[in-house]
Every structure is written in structure tokens, then in C-alpha cells.
KOLTORGU-762225 format. One record per residue (C-alpha): residue number from 1; x, y, z. Coordinates in nm, 2 decimals, padded with zeros to 4 digits, always signed. Example, Ala and Ser with C-alpha at 12.3 -4.5 7.8 and 13.67 -1.06 7.14 Angstrom:
<recs>
+-----+--------+--------+--------+
: seq :     xx :     yy :     zz :
+-----+--------+--------+--------+
:   1 : +01.23 : -00.45 : +00.78 :
:   2 : +01.37 : -00.11 : +00.71 :
+-----+--------+--------+--------+
</recs>
This chain:
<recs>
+-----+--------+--------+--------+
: seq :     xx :     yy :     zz :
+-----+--------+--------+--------+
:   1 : +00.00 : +00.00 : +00.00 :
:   2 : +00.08 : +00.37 : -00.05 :
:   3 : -00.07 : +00.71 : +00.04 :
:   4 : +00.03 : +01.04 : -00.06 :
:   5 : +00.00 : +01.37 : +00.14 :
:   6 : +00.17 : +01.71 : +00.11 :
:   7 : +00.30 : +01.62 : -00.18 :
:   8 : +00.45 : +01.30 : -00.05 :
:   9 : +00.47 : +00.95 : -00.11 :
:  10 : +00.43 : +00.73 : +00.16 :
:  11 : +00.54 : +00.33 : +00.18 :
:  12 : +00.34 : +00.10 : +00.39 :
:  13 : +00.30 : -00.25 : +00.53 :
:  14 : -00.04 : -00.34 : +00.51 :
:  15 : -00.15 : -00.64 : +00.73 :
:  16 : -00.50 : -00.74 : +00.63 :
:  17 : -00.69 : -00.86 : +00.93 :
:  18 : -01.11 : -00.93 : +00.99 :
:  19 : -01.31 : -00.67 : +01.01 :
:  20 : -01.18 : -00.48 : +01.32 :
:  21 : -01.08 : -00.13 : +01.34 :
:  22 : -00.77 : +00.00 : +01.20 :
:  23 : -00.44 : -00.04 : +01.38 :
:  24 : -00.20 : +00.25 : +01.27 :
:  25 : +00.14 : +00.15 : +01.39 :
:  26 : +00.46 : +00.41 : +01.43 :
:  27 : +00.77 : +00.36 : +01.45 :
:  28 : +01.06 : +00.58 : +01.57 :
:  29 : +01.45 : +00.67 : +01.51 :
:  30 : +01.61 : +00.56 : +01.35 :
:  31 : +01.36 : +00.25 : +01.28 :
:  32 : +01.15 : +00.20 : +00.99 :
:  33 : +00.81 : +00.04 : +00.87 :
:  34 : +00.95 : -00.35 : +00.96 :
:  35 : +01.02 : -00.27 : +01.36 :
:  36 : +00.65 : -00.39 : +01.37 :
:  37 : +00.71 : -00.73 : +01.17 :
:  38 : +00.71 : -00.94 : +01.50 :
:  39 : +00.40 : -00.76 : +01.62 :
:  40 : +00.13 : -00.70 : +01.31 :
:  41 : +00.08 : -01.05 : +01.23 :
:  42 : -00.08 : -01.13 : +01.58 :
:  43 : -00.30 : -00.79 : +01.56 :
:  44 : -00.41 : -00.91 : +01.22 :
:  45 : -00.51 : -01.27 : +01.37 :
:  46 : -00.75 : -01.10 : +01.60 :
:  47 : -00.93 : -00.94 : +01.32 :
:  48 : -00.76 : -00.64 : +01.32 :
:  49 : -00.63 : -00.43 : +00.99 :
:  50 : -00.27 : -00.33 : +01.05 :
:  51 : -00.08 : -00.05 : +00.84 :
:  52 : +00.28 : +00.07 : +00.94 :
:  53 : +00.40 : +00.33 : +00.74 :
:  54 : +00.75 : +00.47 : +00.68 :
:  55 : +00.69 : +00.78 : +00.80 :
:  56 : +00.84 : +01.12 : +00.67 :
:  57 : +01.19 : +01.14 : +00.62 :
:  58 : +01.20 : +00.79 : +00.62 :
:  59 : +01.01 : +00.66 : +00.28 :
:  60 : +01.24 : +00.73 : -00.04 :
:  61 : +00.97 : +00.96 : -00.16 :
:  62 : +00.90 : +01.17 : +00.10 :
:  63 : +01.21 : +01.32 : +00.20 :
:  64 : +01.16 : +01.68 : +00.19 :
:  65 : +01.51 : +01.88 : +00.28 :
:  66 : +01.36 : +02.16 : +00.49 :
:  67 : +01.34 : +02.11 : +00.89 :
:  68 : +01.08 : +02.24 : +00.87 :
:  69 : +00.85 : +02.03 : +00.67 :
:  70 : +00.94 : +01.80 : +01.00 :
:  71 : +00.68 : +01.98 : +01.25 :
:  72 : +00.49 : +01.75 : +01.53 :
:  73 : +00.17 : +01.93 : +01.29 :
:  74 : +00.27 : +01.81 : +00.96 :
:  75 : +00.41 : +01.46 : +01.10 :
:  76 : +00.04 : +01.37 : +01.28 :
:  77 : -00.09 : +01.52 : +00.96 :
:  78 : +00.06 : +01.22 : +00.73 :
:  79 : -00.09 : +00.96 : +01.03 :
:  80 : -00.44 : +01.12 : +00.95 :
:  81 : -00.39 : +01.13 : +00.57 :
:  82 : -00.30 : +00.73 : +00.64 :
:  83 : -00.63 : +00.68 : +00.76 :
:  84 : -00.83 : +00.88 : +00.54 :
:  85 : -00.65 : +00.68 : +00.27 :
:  86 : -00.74 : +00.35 : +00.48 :
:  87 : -01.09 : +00.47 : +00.48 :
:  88 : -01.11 : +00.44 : +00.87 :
:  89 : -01.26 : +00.76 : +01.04 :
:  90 : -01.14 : +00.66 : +01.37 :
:  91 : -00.85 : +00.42 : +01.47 :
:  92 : -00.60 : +00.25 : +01.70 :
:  93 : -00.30 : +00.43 : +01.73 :
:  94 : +00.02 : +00.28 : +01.85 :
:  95 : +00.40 : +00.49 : +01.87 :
:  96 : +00.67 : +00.35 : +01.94 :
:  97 : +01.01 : +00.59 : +02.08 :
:  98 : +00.94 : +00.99 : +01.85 :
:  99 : +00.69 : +00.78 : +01.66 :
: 100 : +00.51 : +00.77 : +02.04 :
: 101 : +00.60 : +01.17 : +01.98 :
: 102 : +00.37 : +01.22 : +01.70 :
: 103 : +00.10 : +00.96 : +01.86 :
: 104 : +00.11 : +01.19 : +02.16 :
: 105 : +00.03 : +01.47 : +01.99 :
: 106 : -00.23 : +01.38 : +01.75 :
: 107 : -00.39 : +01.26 : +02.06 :
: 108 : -00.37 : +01.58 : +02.18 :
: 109 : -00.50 : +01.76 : +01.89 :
: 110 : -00.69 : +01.54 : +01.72 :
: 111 : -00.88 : +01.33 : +02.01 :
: 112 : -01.19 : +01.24 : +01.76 :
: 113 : -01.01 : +01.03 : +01.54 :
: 114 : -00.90 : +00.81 : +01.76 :
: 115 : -01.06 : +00.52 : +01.93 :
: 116 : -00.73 : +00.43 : +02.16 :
: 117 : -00.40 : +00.54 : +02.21 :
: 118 : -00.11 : +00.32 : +02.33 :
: 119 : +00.27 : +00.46 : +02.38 :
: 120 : +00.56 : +00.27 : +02.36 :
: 121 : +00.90 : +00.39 : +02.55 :
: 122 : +00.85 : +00.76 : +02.51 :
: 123 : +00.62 : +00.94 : +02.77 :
: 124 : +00.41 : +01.24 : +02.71 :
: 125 : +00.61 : +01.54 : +02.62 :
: 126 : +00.53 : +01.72 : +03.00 :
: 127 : +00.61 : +01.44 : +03.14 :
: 128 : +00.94 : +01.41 : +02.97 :
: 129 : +01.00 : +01.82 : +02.98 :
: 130 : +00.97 : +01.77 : +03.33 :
: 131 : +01.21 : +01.51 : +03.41 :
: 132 : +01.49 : +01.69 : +03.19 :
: 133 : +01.51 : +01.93 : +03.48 :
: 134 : +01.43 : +01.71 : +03.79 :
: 135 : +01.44 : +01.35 : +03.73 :
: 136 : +01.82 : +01.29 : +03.49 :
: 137 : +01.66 : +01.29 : +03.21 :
: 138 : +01.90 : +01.54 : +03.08 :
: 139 : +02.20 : +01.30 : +03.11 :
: 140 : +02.02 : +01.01 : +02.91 :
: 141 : +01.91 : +01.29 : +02.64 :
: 142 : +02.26 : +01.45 : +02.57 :
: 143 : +02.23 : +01.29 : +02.23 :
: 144 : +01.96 : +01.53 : +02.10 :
: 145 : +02.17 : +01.81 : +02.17 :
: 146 : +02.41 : +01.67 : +01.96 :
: 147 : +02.16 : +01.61 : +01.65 :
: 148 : +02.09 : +02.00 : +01.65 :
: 149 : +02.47 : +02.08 : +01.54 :
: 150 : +02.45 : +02.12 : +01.12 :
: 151 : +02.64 : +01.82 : +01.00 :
: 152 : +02.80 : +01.70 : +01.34 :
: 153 : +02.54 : +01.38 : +01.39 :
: 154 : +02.55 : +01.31 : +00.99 :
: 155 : +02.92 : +01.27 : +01.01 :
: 156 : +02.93 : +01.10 : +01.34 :
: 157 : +02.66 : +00.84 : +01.25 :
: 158 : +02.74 : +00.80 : +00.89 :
: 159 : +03.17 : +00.72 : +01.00 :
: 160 : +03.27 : +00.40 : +00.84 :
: 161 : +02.94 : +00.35 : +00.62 :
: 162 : +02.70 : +00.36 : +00.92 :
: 163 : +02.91 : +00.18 : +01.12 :
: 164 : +02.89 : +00.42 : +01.42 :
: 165 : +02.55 : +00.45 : +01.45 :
: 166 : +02.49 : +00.09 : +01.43 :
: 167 : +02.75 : +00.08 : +01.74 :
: 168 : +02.51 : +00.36 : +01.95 :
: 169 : +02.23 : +00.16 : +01.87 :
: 170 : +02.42 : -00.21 : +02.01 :
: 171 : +02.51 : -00.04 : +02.32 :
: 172 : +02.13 : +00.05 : +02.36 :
: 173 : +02.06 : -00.27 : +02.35 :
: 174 : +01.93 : -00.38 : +02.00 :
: 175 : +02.02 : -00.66 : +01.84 :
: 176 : +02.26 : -00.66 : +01.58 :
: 177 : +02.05 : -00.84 : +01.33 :
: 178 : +01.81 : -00.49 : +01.36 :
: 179 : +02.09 : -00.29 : +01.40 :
: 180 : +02.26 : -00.37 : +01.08 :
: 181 : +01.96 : -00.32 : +00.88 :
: 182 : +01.86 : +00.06 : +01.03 :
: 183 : +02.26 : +00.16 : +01.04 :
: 184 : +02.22 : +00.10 : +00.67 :
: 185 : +02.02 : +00.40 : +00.63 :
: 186 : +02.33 : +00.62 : +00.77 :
: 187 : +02.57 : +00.48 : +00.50 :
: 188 : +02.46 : +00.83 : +00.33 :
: 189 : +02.45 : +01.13 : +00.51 :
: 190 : +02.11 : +01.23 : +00.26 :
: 191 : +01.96 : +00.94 : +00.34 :
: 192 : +01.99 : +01.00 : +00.73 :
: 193 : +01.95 : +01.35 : +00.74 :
: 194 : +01.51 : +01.32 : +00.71 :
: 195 : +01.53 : +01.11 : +01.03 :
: 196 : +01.77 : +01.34 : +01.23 :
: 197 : +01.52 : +01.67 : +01.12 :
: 198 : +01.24 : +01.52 : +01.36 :
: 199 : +01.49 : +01.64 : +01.65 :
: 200 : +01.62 : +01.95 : +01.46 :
: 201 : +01.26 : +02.05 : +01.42 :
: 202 : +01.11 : +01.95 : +01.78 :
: 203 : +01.25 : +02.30 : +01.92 :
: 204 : +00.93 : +02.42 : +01.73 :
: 205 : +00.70 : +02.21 : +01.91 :
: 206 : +00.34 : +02.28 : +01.99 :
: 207 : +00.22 : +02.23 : +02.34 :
: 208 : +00.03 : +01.93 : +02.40 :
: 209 : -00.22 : +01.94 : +02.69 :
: 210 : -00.35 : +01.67 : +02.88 :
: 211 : -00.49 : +01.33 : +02.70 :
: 212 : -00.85 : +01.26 : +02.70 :
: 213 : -00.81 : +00.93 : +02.53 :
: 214 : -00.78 : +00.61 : +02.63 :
: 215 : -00.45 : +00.52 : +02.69 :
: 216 : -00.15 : +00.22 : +02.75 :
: 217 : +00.20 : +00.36 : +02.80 :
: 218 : +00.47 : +00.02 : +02.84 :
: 219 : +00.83 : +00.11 : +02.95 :
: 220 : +01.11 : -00.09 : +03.00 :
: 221 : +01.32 : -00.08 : +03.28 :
: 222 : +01.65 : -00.12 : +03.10 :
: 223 : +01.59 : +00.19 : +02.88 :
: 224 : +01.90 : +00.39 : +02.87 :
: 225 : +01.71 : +00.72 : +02.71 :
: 226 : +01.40 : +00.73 : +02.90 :
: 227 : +01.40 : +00.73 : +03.29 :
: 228 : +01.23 : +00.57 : +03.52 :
: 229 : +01.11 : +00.93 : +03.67 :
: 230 : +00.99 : +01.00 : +03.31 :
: 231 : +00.80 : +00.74 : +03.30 :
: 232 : +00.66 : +00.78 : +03.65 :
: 233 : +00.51 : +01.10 : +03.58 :
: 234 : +00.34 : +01.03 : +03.23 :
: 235 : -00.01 : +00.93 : +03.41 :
: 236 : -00.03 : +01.29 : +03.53 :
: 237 : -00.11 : +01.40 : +03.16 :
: 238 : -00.35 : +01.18 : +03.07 :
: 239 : -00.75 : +01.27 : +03.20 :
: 240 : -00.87 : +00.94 : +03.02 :
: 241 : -00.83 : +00.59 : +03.13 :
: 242 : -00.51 : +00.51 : +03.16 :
: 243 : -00.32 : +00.16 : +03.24 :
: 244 : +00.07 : +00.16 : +03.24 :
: 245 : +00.28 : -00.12 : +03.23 :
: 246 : +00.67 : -00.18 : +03.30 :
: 247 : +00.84 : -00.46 : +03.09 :
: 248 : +01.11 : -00.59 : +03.27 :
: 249 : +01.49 : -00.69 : +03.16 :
: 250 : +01.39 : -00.52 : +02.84 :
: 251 : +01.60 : -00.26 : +02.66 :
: 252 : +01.39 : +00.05 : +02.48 :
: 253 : +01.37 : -00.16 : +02.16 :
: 254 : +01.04 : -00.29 : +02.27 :
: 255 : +00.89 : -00.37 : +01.91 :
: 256 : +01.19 : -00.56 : +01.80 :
: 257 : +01.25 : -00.74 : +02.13 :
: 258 : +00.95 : -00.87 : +02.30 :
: 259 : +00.67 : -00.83 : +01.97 :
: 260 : +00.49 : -01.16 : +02.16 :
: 261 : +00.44 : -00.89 : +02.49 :
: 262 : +00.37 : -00.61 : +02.28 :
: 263 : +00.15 : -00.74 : +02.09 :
: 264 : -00.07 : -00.94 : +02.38 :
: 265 : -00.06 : -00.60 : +02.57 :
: 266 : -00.21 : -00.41 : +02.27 :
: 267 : -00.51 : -00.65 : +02.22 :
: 268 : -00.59 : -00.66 : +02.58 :
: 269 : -00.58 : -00.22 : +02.54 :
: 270 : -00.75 : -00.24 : +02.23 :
: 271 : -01.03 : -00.50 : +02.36 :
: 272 : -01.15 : -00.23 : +02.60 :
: 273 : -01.20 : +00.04 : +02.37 :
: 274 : -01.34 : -00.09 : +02.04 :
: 275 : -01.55 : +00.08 : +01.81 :
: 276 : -01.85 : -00.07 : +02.05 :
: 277 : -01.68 : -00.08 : +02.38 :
: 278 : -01.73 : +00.17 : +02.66 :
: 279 : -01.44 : +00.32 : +02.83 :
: 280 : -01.34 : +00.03 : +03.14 :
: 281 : -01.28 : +00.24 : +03.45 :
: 282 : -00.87 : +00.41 : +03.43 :
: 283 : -00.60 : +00.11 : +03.55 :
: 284 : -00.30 : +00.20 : +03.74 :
: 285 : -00.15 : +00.52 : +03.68 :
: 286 : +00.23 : +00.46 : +03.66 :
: 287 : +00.54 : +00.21 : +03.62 :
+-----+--------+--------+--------+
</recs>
């Protein structure tokens, strides 16, 4: 499948299901489209429709060479353009590390189109701001400093064909089977500059207020970018039922290292708030 928007050309992994709502799975950075490989197929076998896009920056032809075309606005924008073009009104939205970003903000903006919202790794942007200046979320963030200098993280990343970001991503604790694959992307600096914009362009960030959608956030407590305090805090921002859950021994590569999890967590999110089902009363409200 492919949609177009802005001008655009997105690629995207469509997993035909039953006739269940639409599942609209994003991933994050430097990831792509097959992150969710280990995780569609079950959401498809419980009637489910399952698309995962690569998203902007990150599809061949949609690799526009301004930051700004990168905006929070114009990335939820392609997610909604997705699902116009999957000819769902309302959908399942799951995010996964910035692609959790844009889900958090087109749940902010956009609350009507959605019929859940579920948040891997990354917690809602208050939260986060929040810990940056009490919780040390600064230390584990030092890295998106670093993107905003022009041509410093293209020529760090890209060193020896890729090589050293495939090393930064190993010591995060992907395997080196995914690792290899998404390094490949920083063999040209071109080709990885798209995905390092999404940070370059965050500094223009809307707000995003408190979430009236029904809501999963999973952490892992072997994350080295996100904190624990992070984490903790996300459940303040969200008005709607919430549940969190904490995966332990995992790293932040949730997608590609515990799909099975992921996957049974989603269903279990997404059987309380189908098309039919009534909000359940608001679980737990953090790791």
C-alpha cells in the first residue's frame, strides 16, 4: 500500500486482518516500517487491519530537505492522511520511541479520530520536559543536543558507512541483526538526514495538553534514554483511562525485542475500547 500527502509518497506494510478497526502502527528513530514485523501478524489474527508506514523522512519519496517540513503538525498530519486513505474515520493508534511523539500529539489535537492510544518507550512530552530538569533525564538525552549541530550527527553516524551508528544503537541494547539493517540507512549522510530533522525541528513544538483518550504507556526498565522518573510522571497528563505497564529486563527496543508482549498488551488495550466498547474504569497510573 501507499498514500500520498503534502506532496508526499508514503510506503506502507499493510496487514489485512477481519473486520476490526484500523491499527496504525509508528515507528521511531532511526527504525522503519518493519520494527512492527514481529508484532502485526498477531494484531491481524485478531481481526484487526494493521498498516505501518515509513513515515516522513523515512520513505524514499518523502524526504523533503527543509526542517521544517518536519513539525509534530505536519508529522500527525501524514498519520491522518494514512487513515483517510485507509478509509477508517477513527482508529488505534500505537508509537513506538518519536513515533510515540507524534501519537502523543495527535492525541492531543486530534482526540476524535481516535478510538485508543497506546505509547511505547517515550512518555508524554510534559512528562518528559519535566524530568529533563528534575528527574536525569538530561544525562540520558545528551544525544539530542548533539543532532541540532548542522552536520555533526551526519558525520558522526554515517563514519565507516553507518558503522557508528549501528554501534550507539548495540550499546542501547538492539540486536545486531536490527541494528545492521537501520545503520544501513546512515551509510549516506542524505539518506539519514530526514530522520535526524524530527529532532532538529522538535525546538518548534506545539504544546500538548493533557490526554482525554484512552490510553497504554509500556516502559522498559532497562531503557537507557528514557527514565524511570519520566516514565513515572506520564499518568499525570492523561484525563482518560489510563493503564501503564513496566516490561522488565527489556532494553527500549520494545517492538523488535519482546513483539509476543507487545502485541498481547495491545489486544488486551484495544479490547476495551473498540468501536463498540465503553471506556473500562482508568488502570493504574504509573510504572
Amino acid at each position: 500500500m501507499r498514500f500520498t500527502n503534502d506532496g508526499l509518497t508514503f510506503a506502507v506494510t499493510d496487514t489485512a486482518g477481519g473486520p476490526g478497526p484500523l491499527v496504525v502502527l509508528l515507528h521511531g528513530f532511526p527504525q522503519d516500517r518493519r520494527c512492527w514485523d514481529g508484532v502485526a501478524p498477531a494484531l491481524a489474527a485478531a481481526g484487526y487491519r494493521v498498516v505501518a508506514p515509513d513515515q516522513r523522512g523515512y520513505s524514499p519519496a518523502a524526504r523533503p530537505t527543509q526542517r521544517s517540513a518536519y513539525t509534530l503538525p505536519q508529522l500527525a498530519g501524514d498519520v491522518l492522511a494514512l487513515a483517510d486513505a485507509a478509509g477508517a474515520r477513527r482508529f488505534h493508534l500505537v508509537g513506538h520511541d518519536l513515533g510515540a511523539s507524534v501519537a502523543w500529539h495527535l492525541a492531543g489535537h486530534h482526540p476524535d479520530r481516535l478510538l485508543s492510544l497506546a505509547c511505547l518507550s517515550v512518555p508524554h512530552p510534559a512528562a518528559y520536559a519535566r524530568a529533563l530538569l528534575t528527574g536525569g533525564q538530561a544525562v540520558r538525552s545528551w544525544y539530542v543536543a548533539a543532532f541540532q549541530v548542522p552536520r555533526l550527527a551526519e558525520r558522526v553516524l554515517c563514519r565507516g558507512g553507518g558503522a557508528g551508528l549501528r554501534a550507539a544503537l548495540v550499546r542501547g541494547g538492539l540486536s545486531a541483526e536490527h541494528a545492521d539493517r537501520y545503520a544501513a540507512r546512515a551509510a549516506d549522510p542524505a539518506t539519514i538526514r530526514g530522520p535526524l530533522a524530527w529532532y532538529r525541528a522538535a525546538l518548534r513544538a506545539r504544546r500538548t495538553g493533557p490526554i482525554d483518550v484512552p490510553t497504554l504507556f509500556a516502559w522498559s526498565d532497562g531503557d537507557r534514554f528514557v527514565s524511570r522518573a519520566a516514565a513515572r510522571r506520564c499518568g499525570r497528563y492523561v484525563r482518560g483511562p489510563y493503564r501503564s505497564e513496566v516490561f522488565e529486563g527489556v532494553s527500549h527496543w520494545l517492538p523488535e525485542e519482546v513483539p509476543e508482549r507487545v502485541a498481547a498488551s495491545l489486544l488486551a488495550h484495544f479490547a476495551r475500547f473498540g468501536e463498540d466498547a465503553s471506556p473500562s474504569p482508568a488502570g493504574k497510573r504509573g510504572p
